[in-house]
C-alpha positions in Angstrom: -5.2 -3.2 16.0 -5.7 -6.0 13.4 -2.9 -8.3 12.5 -3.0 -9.8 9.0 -0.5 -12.5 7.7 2.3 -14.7 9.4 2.2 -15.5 13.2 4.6 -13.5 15.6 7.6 -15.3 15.9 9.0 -15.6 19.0 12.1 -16.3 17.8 12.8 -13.6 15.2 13.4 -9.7 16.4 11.0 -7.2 14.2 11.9 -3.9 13.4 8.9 -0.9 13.3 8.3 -0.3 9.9 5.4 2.6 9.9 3.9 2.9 6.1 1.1 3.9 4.3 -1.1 3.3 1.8 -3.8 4.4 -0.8 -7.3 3.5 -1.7 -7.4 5.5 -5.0 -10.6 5.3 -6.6 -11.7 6.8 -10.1 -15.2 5.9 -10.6 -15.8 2.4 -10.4 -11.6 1.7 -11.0 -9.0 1.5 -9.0 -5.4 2.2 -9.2 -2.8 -0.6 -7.7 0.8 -1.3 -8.1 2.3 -4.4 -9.6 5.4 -5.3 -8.1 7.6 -7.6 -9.3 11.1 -7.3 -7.0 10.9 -10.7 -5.4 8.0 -12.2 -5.4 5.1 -10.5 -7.7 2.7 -8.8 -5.6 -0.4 -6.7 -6.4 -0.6 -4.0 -3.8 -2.3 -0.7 -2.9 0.4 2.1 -3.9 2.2 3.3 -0.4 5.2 2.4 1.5 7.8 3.4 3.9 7.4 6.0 6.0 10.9 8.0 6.5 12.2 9.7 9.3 11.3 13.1 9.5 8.1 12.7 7.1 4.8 12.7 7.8 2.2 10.0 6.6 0.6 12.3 4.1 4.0 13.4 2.7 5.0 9.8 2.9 1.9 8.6 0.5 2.7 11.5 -2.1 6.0 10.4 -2.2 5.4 6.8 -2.8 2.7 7.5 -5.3 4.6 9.4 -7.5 7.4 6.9 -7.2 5.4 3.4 -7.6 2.6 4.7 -10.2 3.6 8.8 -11.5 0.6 10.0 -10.6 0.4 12.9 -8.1 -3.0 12.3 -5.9 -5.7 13.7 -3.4 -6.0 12.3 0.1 -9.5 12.3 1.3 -9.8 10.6 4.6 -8.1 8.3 6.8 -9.7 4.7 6.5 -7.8 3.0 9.5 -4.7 1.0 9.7 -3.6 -2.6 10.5 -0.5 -4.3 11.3 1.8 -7.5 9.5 4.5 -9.1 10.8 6.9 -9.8 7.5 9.9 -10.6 6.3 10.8 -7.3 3.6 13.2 -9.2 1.3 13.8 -6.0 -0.2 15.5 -4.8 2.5 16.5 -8.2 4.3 15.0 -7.9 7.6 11.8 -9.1 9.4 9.1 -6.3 10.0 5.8 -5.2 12.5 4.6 -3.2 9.7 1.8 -0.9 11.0 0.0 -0.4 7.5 -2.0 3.2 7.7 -4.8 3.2 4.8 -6.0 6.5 3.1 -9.1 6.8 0.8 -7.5 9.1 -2.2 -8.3 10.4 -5.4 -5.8 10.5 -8.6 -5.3 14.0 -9.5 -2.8 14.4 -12.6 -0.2 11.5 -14.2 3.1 13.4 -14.1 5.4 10.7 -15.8 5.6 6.6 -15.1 6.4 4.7 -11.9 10.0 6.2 -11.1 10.7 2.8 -8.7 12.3 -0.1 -11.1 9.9 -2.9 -10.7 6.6 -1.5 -10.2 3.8 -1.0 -12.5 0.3 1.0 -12.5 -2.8 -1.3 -12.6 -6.6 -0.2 -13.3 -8.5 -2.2 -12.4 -12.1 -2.5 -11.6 -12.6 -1.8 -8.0 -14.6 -5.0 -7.1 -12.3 -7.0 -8.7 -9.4 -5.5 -7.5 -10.2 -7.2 -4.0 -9.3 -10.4 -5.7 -6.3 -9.5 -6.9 -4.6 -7.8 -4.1 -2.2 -9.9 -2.6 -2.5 -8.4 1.1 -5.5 -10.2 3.2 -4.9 -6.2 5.0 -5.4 -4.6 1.7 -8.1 -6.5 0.6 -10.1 -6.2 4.0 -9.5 -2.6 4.0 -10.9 -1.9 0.3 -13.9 -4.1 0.9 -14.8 -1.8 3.6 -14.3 0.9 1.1 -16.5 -0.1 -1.1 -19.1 -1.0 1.0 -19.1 2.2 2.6 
């Protein structure tokens, strides 16, 4: 699997962090989440995995959470893995980043999750402003597919 970001640190212990994380494409725009918790970061909407949930019912979950809109999961795209400190959380991560090619269905309210805002942008642009070298990588091979 691909690693993307900071060197392994032998010194540091990293805790599994499974998550996952949408392509969602509308036409020739894409949706993206704006976070601004700690650092400002332009991401694909996703997250966290929990216990007990699978990684579909994980990505409805955090789409409804990070951008209120309720979506359609076409296809797995791949996955990739980061090794990260999650300041949000205060420990070092291997997060193992599952990608899924989705479709927005219906905006139910806005992004439930303080901090985060919904982003349109246009979808070949968007690979500029993702702050993720995973995330971009994964939605060039998107589009060029």
């Amino acid at each position: 699997m691909k690693r993307y970001g900071q060197s392994v640190r032998p010194d540091v212990h990293y805790r599994h962090r499974p998550g996952v994380y949408g392509v969602i494409l509308r036409a020739d725009q894409i949706m993206l989440t704006h976070e601004n918790l700690t650092v400002p970061e332009i991401q694909l909407p996703g997250g966290g995995i929990d216990a007990g949930e699978s990684a579909l019912q994980a990505l409805h979950r955090e789409c409804l959470e990070e951008t209120g809109w309720k979506i359609q999961i076409e296809r797995r795209v791949g996955a990739y893995q980061r090794f990260t400190y999650m300041a949000d959380y205060k420990f070092w991560a291997q997060k193992i980043c599952h990608i899924y090619l989705c479709r927005p269905v219906l905006k139910l309210h806005e992004p439930l999750e303080a901090f985060h805002t919904t982003v349109w942008s246009d979808a070949n642009a968007a690979v500029d402003l993702l702050t993720n070298d995973g995330d971009r990588d994964f939605l060039s091979a998107v589009l060029k597919s």
